[in-house]
Structures are given as C-alpha cells and as structure tokens.
N, C-alpha and C positions, 0 to 999 in steps of 0.2 A: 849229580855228576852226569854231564853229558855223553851215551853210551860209546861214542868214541874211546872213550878215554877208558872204559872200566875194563875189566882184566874179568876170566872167562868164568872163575865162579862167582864173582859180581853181578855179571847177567845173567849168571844162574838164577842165584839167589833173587832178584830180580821177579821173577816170576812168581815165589810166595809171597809178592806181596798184593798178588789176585785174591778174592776171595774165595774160597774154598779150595783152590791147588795146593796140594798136602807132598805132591815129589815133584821133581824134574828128573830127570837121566839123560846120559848123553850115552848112546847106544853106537857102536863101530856098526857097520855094516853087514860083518860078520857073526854079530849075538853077542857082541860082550861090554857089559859096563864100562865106559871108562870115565864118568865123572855122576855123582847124585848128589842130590843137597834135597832135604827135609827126608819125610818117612809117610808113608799110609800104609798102614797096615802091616802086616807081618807076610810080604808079598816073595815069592820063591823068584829073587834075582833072576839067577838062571834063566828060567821059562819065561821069565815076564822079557829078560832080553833078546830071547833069541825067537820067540813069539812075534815081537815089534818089527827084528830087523828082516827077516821072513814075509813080512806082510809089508813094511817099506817098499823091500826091494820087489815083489812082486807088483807094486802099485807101478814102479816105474817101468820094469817092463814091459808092463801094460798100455803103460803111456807111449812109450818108444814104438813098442807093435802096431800101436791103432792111430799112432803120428796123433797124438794130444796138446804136443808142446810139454811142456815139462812138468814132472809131476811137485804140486805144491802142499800138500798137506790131507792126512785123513784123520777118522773120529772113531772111535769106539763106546757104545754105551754099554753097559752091563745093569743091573740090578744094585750094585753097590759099588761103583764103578762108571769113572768116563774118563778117556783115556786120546789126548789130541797130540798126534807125531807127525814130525815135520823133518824132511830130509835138506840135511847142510849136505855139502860135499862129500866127505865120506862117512857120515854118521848121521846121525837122527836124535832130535830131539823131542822128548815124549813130557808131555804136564801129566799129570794124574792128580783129580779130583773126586770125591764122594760122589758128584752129581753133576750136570752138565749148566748148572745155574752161570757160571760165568764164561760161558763158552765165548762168547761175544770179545769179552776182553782176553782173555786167552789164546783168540786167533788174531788179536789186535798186538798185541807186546808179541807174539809171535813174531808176524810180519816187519816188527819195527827190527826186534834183534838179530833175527834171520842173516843179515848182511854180516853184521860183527861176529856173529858164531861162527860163520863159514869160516874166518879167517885163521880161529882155534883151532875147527876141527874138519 
C-alpha cells in the first residue's frame, strides 16, 4: 500500500518491519505518549517520553539559535539501547532498537514517512 494512502498507525507499524526496531512512539512535545506500537523492554514510559521531547526540543532550539536550518533528526546509543527521534510538527517520532545495526534503514523509512506523519501529528 502506497504510504499515501495508510492511516497513522499503519506507518507506525511500518517501521517494525526493520530489523531489529522493537518500538515506535509518537511523543507530543511536551513529554507525553500519544501513540506506540511494539514493546522493548520493560521501559518507564514516563521518562523515556519526557527525556526524548526535552532533548528534541532542545536540539531545535539549538538549530534556530546557531541559524542551522531546521532540525532533522538525532541518535542515541546506549549499551543496550539505540534510540533515533525525529521531529514532525508538533511531536516526535522515536524507533528504538537493541543496537544500532539497522540504523541505515531506520533513517531511510524515516525520511520516506516524515512527510505523511507530519499530517497526523
């Protein structure tokens, strides 16, 4: 189905079918869930949303301050954990995978769906 046409957790779900991306979230601005599809781990909602939109919104103020153009996406790696969030208009969309193996495609399905999510969220 052509992602025109799919409805918003279509292109959610979309994204597990990378390999190793175990969640998506759709993070408000403000730190709070408003849509997830899959599971990693036994991860504390809360912090992990409001950790994300925190570190969004500070990337683009960064961007606006230092005149960057607009901010397009960051990475997180951890030890059991990699974590790539990408700002739509007023939310953020976060992958979370065990390990940074498919990052490649991950910032790829990114960029494709980026345009249809904006229009969700």
């Amino acid at each position: 189905m052509p992602a025109e046409n799919m409805d918003s957790l279509t292109l959610l779900k979309d994204f597990l079918h990378i390999d190793n991306v175990k969640q998506v979230l759709v993070i408000s601005k403000d730190g709070f869930a408003i849509e997830s599809v899959g599971n990693f781990k036994s991860t504390n909602m809360d912090k992990l949303c409001s950790s994300l939109a925190l570190a969004i919104n500070g990337m683009e103020a960064m961007s606006s301050d230092l005149d960057l153009g607009r901010f397009k996406n960051m990475s997180f790696e951890y030890d059991d954990a990699f974590i790539v969030g990408a700002a739509v208009k007023d939310a953020v969309i976060a992958l979370i995978a065990p390990d940074a193996s498919s990052l490649g495609m991950m910032k790829m399905r990114l960029q494709k769906h980026l345009p249809m999510l904006s229009k969700f969220y």
